[in-house]
Rosetta silent file (secondary structure, phi, psi, omega in degrees, C-alpha in Angstrom):
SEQUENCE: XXXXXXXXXXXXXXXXXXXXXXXXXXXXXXXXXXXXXXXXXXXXXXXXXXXXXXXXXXXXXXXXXXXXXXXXXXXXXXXXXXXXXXXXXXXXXXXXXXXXXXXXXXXXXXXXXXXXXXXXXXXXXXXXXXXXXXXXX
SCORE:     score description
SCORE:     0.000 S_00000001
   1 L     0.000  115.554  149.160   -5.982   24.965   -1.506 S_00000001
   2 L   -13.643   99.795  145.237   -9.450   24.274   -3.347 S_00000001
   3 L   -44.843  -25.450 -173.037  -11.765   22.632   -1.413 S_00000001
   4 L   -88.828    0.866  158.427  -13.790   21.732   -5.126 S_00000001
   5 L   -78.279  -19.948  157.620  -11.222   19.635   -6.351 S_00000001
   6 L   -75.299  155.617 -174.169  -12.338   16.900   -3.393 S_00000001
   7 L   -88.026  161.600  160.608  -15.242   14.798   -3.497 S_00000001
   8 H     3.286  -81.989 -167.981  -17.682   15.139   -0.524 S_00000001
   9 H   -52.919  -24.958 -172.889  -16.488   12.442    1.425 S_00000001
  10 H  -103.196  -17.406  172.504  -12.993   14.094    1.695 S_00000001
  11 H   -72.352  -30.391  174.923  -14.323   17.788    2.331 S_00000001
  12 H   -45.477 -103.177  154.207  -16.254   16.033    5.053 S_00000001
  13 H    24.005  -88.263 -161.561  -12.816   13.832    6.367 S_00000001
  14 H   -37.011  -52.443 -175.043  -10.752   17.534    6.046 S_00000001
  15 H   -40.576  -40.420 -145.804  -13.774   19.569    8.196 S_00000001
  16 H   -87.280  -70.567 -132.311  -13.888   16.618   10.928 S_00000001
  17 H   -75.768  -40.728 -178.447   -9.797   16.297   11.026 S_00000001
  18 H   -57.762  -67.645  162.736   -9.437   20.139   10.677 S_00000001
  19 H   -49.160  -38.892  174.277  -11.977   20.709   13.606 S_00000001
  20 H  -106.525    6.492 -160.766  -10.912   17.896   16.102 S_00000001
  21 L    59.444 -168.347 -174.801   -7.518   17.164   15.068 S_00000001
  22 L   -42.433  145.040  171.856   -5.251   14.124   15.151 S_00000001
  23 L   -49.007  -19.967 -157.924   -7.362   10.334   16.139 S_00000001
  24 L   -96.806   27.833  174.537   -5.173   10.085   18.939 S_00000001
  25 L  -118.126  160.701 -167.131   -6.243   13.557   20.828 S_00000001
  26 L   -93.619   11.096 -149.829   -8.662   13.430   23.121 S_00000001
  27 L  -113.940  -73.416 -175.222  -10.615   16.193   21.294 S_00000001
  28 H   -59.551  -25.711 -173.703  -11.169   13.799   18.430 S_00000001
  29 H   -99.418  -13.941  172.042  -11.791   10.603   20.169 S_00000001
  30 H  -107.911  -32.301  173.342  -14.842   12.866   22.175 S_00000001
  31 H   -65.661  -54.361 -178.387  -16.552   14.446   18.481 S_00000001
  32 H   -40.296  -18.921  178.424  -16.340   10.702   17.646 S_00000001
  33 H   -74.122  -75.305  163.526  -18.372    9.460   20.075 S_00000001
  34 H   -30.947  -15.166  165.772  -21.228   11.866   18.972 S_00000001
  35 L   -83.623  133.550  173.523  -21.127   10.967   15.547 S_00000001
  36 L   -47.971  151.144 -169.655  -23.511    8.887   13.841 S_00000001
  37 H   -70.587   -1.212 -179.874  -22.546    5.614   13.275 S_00000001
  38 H   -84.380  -42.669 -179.098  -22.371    5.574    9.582 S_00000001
  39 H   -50.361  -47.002  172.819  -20.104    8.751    9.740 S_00000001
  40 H   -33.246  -59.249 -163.458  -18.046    6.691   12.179 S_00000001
  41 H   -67.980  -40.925 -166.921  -16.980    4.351    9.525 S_00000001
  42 H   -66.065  -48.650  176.886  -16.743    6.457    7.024 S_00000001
  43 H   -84.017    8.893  169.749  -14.403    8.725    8.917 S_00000001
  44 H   -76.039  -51.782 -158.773  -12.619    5.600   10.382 S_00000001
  45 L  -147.029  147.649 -173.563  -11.636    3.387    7.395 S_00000001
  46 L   -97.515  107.288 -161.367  -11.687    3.995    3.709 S_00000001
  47 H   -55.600  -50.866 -176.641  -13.334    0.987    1.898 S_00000001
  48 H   -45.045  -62.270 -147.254  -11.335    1.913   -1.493 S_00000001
  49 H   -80.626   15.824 -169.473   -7.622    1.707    0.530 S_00000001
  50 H   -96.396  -40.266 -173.158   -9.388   -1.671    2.357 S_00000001
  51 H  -108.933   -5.001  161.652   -9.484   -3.730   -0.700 S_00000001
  52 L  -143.924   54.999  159.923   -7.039   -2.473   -2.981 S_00000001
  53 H    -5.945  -83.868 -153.011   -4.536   -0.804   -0.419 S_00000001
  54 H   -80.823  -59.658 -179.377   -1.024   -0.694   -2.090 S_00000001
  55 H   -52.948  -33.292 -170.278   -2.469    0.520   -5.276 S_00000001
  56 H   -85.568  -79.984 -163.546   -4.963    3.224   -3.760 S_00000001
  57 H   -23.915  -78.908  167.844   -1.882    4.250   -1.777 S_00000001
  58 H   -50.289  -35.092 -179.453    0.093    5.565   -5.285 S_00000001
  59 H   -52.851  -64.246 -157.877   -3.304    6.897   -6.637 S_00000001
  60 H   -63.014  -16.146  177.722   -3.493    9.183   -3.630 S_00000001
  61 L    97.874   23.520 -154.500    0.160   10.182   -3.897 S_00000001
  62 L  -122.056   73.870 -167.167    0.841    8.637   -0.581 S_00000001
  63 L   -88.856  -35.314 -179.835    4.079    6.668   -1.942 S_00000001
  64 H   -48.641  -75.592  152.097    5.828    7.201    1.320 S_00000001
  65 H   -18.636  -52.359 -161.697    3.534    5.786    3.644 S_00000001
  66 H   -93.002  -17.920  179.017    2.886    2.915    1.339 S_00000001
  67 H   -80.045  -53.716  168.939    6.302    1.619    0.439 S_00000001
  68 H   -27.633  -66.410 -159.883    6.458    1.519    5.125 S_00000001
  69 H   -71.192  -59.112  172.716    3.791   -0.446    5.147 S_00000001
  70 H   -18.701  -55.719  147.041    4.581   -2.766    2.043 S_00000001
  71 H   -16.033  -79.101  160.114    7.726   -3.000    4.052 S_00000001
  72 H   -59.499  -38.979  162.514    6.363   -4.433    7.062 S_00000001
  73 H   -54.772  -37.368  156.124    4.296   -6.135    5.860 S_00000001
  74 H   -71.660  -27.063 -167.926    6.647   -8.141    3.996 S_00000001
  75 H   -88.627  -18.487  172.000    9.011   -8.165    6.962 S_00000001
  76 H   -95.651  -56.245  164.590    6.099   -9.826    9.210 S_00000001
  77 H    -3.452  -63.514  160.861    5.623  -12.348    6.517 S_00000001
  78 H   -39.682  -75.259 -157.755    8.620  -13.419    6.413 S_00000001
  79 H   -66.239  -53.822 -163.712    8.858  -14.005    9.920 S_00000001
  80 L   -63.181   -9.764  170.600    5.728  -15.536    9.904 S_00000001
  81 H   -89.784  -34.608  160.755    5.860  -17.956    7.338 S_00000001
  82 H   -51.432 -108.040  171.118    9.379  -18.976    9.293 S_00000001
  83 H     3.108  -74.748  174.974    7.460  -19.741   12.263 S_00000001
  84 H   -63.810  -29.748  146.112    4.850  -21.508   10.872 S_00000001
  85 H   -47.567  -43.854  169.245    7.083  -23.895    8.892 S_00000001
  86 H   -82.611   -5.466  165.821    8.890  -24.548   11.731 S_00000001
  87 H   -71.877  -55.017 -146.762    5.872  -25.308   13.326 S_00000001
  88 H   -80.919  -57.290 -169.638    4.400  -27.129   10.755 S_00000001
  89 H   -69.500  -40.835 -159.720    7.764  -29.247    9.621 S_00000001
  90 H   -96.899  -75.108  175.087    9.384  -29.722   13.381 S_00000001
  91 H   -36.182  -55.269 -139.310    6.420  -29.398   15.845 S_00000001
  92 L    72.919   15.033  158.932    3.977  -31.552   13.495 S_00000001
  93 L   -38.288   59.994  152.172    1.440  -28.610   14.033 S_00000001
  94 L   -24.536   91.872  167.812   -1.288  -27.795   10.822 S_00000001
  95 L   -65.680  124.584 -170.996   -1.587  -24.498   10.759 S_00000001
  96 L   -82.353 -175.757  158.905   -4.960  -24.539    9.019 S_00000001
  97 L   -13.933  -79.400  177.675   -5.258  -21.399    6.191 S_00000001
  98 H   -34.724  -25.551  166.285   -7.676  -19.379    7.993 S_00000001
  99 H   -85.419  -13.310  176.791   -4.120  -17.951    9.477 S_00000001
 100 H   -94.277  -22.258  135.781   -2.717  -16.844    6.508 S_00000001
 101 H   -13.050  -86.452  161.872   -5.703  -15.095    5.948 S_00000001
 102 H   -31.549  -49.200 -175.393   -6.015  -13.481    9.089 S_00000001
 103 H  -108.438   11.624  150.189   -3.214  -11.842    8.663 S_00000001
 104 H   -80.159  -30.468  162.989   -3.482  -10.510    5.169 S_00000001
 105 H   -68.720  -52.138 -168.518   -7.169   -8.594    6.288 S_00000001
 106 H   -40.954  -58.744 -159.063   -5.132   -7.506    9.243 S_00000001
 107 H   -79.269   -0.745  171.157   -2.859   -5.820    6.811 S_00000001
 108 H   -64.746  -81.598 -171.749   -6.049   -4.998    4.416 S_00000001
 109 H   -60.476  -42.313  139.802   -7.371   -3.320    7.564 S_00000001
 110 H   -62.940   -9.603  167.309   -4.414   -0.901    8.320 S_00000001
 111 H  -105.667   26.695 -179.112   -4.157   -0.036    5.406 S_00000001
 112 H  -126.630   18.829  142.772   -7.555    1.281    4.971 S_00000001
 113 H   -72.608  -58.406  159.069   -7.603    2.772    8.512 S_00000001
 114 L   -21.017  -57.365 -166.544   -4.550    4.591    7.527 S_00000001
 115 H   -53.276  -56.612  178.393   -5.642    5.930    4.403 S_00000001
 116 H   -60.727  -51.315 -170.056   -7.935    9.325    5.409 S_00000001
 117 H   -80.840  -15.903  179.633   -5.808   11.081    8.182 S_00000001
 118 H   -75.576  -47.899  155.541   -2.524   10.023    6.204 S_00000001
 119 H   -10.292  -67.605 -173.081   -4.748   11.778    3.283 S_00000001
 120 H   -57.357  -58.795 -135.593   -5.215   14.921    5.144 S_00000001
 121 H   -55.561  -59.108  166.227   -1.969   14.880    6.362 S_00000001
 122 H   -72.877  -50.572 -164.882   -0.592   15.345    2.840 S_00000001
 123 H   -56.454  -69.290  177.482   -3.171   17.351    1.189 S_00000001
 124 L   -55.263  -78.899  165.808   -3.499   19.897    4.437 S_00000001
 125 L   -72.176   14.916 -156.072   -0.514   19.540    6.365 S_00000001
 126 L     4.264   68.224  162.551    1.956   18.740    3.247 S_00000001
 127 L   -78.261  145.927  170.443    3.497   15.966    5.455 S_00000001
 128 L   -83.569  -38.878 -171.354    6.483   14.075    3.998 S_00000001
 129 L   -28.737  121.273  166.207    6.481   11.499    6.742 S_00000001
 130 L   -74.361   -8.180 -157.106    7.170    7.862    5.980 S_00000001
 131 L   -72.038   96.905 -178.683    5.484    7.024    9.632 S_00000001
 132 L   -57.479  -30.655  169.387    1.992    5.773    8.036 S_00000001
 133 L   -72.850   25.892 -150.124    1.203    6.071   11.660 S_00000001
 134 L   -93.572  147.676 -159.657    1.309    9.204   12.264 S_00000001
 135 L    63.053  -11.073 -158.355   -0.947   11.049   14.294 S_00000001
 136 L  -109.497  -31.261  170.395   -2.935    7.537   14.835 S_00000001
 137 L  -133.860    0.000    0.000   -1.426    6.276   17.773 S_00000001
């Protein structure tokens, strides 16, 4: 495959994931240490897939991946909006906002952790895999 059809930042990504492998090897979690800390971030979490996630997800061709998480994400929702209504209605409990929040960056923040090595995954390793997790934990 053509390395010159990627921008920088992803021949960069491919080198580092290509040289230490998956986050979750121990190979990868020791070049990580050693990296500067702006590299850190960069090769941690993708700022694009942080703030518009589900949409970035279909750019990249990552449809699998992104319908899982959509998935879950709805499916924790759910429950979680049960819960707090039964909180809120039974209990007498105000859930202020600030929780509904919370857990929309949580899911802001997987999916822009997610986003480079699921990248690679496809590009390099032409994975199929719905597991958005893959390799990551």
């Amino acid at each position: 495959m053509d390395k010159n059809q990627y921008s920088e930042k992803w021949q960069m990504r491919f080198a580092f994931f290509e040289q230490n492998g998956a986050p979750k090897t121990p190979e990868h979690k020791a070049a990580m240490k050693v990296e500067p800390y702006m590299r850190r971030i960069l090769l941690n979490m993708n700022f694009i897939a942080f703030f518009f996630g589900f949409i970035y997800f279909f750019v990249l061709g990552l449809w699998r991946k992104n319908l899982t998480l959509f998935g879950v994400g709805v499916g924790v929702g759910v429950v979680v909006i049960i819960i707090l209504e039964i909180m809120e209605s039974v209990l007498s409990i105000y859930i202020p906002p600030a929780v509904d929040m919370g857990i929309k960056f949580a899911f802001s923040a997987i999916w822009g952790t997610t986003a480079n090595y699921a990248y690679y995954l496809k590009e390099k390793v032409n994975s199929q895999s719905w597991n958005p997790f893959e390799g990551l934990f």
